[in-house]
C-alpha positions, 0 to 999 in steps of 0.5 A, a space after each residue: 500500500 502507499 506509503 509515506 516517509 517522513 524525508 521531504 519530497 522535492 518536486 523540480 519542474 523541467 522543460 519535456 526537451 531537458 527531459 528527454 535528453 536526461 531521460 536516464 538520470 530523470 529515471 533514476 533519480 525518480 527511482 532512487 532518491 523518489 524525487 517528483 518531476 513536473 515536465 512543462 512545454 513552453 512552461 505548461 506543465 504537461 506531464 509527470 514523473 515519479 518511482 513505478 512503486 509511487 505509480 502503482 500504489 497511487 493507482 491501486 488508491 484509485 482503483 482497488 481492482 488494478 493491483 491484479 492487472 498489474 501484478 499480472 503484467 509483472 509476472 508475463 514481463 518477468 516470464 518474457 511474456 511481454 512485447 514492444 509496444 509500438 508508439 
């Protein structure tokens, strides 16, 4: 379930073309040191970043079937189950 810690959260708002050329480190610090990013284009924010962990818990918050569905997607990644996705 969610969970809170009691270290301060920091927010940090990044143009989207930063971003995406700093998409690894923008991942990583997401992951690791669970800091949030508000992508902006021509200073709109459009889009967010956060830890995969932070998602699901947010969207299992929001629609206590998910939990299933997403469990379910890890276990076919994990098995090699998984497969590209055409954007």
């Amino acid at each position: 379930m969610f969970k809170m810690d009691t270290m301060a959260r920091i927010v940090r708002r990044i143009p989207i073309t930063k971003a995406r050329v700093n998409l690894g480190q923008v991942a990583r610090r997401a992951h690791i040191n669970r800091e949030y990013f508000i992508l902006e284009k021509d200073g709109i924010p459009v889009a967010g970043i956060l830890s995969a962990d932070e998602l699901e818990d947010y969207l299992e918050m929001q629609e206590p079937g998910l939990k299933a569905q997403i469990r379910k997607s890890s276990e076919e990644y994990h098995q090699g189950k998984s497969r590209n996705s055409a954007m």
